[in-house]
Legacy VTK file of the C-alpha trace (Angstrom):
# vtk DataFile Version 3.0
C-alpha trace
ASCII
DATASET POLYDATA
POINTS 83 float
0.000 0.000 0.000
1.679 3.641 -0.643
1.596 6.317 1.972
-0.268 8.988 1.708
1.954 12.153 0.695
1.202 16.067 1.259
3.735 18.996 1.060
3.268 22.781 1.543
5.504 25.602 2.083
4.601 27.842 5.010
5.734 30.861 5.601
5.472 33.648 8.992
5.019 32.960 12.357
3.285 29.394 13.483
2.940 31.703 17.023
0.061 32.837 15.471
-3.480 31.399 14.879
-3.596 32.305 11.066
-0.416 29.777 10.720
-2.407 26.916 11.755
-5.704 28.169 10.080
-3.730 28.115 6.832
-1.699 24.477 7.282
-5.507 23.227 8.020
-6.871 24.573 5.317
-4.345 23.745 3.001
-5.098 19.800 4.419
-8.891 19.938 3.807
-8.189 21.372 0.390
-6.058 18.778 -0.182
-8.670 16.557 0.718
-6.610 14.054 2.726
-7.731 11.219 3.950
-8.392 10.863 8.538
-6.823 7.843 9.848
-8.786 5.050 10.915
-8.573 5.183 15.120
-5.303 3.905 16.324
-2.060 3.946 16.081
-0.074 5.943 13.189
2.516 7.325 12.060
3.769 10.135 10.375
6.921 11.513 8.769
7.277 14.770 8.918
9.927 16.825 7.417
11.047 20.748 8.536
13.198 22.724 7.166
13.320 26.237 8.807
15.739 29.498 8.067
18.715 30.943 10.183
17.295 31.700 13.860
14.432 29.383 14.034
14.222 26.623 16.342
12.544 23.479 14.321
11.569 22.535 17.834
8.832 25.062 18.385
7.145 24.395 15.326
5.845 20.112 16.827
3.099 21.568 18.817
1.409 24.085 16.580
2.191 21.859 13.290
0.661 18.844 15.065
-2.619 20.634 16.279
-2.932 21.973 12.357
-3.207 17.917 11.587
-6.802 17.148 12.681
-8.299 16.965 9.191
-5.786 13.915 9.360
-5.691 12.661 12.468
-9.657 13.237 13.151
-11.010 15.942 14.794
-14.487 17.019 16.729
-15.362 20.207 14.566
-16.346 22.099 17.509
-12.753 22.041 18.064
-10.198 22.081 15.131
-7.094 22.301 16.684
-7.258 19.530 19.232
-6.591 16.216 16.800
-8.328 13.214 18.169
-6.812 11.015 20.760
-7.665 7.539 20.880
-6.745 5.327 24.169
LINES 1 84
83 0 1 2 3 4 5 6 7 8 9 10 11 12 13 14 15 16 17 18 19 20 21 22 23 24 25 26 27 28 29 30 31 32 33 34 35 36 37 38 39 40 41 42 43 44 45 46 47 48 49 50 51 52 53 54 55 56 57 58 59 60 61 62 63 64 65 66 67 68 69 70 71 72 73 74 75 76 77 78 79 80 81 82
């Protein structure tokens, strides 16, 4: 079975809620498909300029990933979390 691939280029500060509102929307547009429940796992590559730490950018990327990982649309920025 192939993976599932998406790339996108991103660019000002992921501090801010317009960064995730765009990586979402660029996911929905992209029409990916949400995991089944369980455990997964993703490859995810960064590549940031001079000065940034690639370390801030988990927690905000991640919480952009709903339309992937599921979601409750009441709340689009906390990805499902299965037990």
């Amino acid at each position: 079975m192939a993976s599932a691939q998406f790339s996108t280029q991103m660019t000002g500060s992921y501090e801010r809620k317009e960064w995730k509102q765009e990586l979402r929307g660029r996911l929905l547009r992209a029409r990916v498909a949400t995991v089944e429940p369980g455990p997964v796992a993703m490859e995810i590559g960064l590549t940031t300029g001079p000065g940034r730490n690639w370390a801030n950018l988990w927690k905000p990327l991640i919480d952009s990933f709903g339309p992937v990982l599921g979601e409750d649309p009441a709340r689009p920025f906390h990805p499902a979390v299965t037990a």
